[in-house]
C-alpha positions as CSV (number, residue, x, y, z in Angstrom):
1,X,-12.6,3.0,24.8
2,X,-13.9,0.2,27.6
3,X,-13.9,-2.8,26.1
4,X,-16.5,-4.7,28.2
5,X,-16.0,-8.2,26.9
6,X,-14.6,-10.2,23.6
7,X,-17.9,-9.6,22.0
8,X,-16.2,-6.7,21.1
9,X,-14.3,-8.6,18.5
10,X,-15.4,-10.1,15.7
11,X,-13.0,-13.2,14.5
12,X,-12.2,-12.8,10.5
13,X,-9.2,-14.7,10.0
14,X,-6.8,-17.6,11.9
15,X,-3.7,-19.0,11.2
16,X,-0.7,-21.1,13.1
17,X,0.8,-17.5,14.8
18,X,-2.4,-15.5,15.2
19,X,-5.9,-15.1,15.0
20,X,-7.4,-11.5,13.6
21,X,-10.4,-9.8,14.7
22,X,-12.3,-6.4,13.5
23,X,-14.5,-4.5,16.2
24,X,-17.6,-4.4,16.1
25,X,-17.7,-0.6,16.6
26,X,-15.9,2.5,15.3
27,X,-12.6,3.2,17.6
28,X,-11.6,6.7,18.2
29,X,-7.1,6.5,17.4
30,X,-5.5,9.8,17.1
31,X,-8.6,12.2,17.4
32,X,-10.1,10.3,14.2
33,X,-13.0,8.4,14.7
34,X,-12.1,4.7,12.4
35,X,-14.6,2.4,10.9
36,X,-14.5,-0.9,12.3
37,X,-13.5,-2.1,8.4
38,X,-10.3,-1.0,8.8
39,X,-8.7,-2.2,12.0
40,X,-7.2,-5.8,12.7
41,X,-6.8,-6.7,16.0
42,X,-3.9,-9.6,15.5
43,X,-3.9,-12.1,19.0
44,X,-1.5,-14.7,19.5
45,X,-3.5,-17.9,20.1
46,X,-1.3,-18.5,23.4
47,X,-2.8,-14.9,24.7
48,X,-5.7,-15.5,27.0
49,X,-8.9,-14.1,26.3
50,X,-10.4,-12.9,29.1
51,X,-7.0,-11.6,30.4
52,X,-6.7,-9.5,26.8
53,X,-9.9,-7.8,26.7
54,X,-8.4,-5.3,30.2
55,X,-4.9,-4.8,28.3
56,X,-6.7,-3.8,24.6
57,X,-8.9,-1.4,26.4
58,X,-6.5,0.2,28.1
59,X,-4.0,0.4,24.6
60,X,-7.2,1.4,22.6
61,X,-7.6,4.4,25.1
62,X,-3.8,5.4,25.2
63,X,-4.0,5.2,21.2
64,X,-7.2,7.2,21.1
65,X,-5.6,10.1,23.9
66,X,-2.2,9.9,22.3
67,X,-2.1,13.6,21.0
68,X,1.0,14.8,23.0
69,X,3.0,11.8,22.1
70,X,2.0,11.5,18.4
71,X,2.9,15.4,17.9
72,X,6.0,15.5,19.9
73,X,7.0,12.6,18.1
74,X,6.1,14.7,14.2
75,X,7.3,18.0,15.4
76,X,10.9,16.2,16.2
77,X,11.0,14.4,13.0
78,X,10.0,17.0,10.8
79,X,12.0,19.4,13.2
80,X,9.9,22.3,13.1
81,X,6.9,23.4,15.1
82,X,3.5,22.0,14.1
83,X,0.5,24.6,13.5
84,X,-2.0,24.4,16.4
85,X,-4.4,22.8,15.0
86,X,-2.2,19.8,13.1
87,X,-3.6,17.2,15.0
88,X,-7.2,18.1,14.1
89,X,-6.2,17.6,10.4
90,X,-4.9,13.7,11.0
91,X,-7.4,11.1,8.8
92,X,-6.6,7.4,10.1
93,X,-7.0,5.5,7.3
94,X,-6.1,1.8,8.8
95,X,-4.9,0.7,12.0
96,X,-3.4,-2.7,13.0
97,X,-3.0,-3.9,16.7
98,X,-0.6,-7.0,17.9
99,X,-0.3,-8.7,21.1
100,X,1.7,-11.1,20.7
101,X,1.5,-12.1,24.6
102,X,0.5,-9.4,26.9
103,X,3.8,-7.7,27.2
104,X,4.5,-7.6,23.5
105,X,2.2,-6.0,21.5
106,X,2.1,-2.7,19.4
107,X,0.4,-1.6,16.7
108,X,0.9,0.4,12.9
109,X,-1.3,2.6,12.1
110,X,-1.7,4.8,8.9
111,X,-3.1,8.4,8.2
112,X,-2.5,11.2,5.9
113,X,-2.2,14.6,7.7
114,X,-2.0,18.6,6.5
115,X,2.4,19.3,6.5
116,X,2.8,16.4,3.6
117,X,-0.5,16.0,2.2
118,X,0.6,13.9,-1.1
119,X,1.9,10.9,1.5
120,X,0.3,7.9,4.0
121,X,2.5,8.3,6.9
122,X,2.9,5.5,8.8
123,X,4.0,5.0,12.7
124,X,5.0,1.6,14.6
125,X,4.2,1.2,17.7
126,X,5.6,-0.4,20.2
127,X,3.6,-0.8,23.4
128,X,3.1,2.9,24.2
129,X,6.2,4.5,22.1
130,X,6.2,5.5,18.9
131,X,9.4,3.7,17.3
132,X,9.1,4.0,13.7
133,X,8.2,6.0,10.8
134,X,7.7,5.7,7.0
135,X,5.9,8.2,4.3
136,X,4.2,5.9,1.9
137,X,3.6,7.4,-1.9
């Protein structure tokens, strides 16, 4: 996703450590197209603007290509192989992005998927590895 300029973001909250935007349009993340509603886009106030805007476009596209990384990453946790089409059956259901300053950001992001359908699972992020895991319900 090209983000062409912070009118992208819409500002919904502030505090001392960051200030949270939504987009203003779906985001593809995992193969799932997600409503604006549900994504926060967290920015230190310290980050500069105009030099964000190049670094969240290029994390939102790695997050929306991530396929290989996100099953590799399910298949070695679960240690078995996935059915071809798992990654088709992934439903993001929130997604929350960081940058804390332009080297340090990451992001969590939720979903339910077809191997353990009665759970959320939930995946941290760090930069562009996957670091973290936790099933929810």
């Amino acid at each position: 996703m090209q983000v062409a300029d912070k009118s992208f973001l819409r500002k919904i909250d502030e505090d001392d450590w960051y200030v949270s935007y939504r987009p203003t349009v779906p985001i593809g993340i995992f193969g799932f197209k997600l409503k604006s509603a549900y994504w926060t886009i967290a920015v230190s106030p310290q980050v500069d603007m105009d030099e964000l805007i190049p670094a969240l476009s290029t994390y939102l596209e790695w997050l929306a290509a991530c396929r290989e990384e996100v099953t590799e990453y399910f298949s070695s946790k679960l240690q078995e192989t996935l059915p071809e089409n798992w990654y088709e059956t992934i439903q993001v259901y929130s997604a929350e992005i960081t940058f804390t300053t332009l080297e340090d950001f990451g992001a969590i992001v939720s979903f339910s998927e077809s191997i353990i359908p009665d759970h959320v699972v939930e995946f941290t992020i760090k930069q562009y590895q996957i670091v973290n895991d936790a099933l929810l319900g």
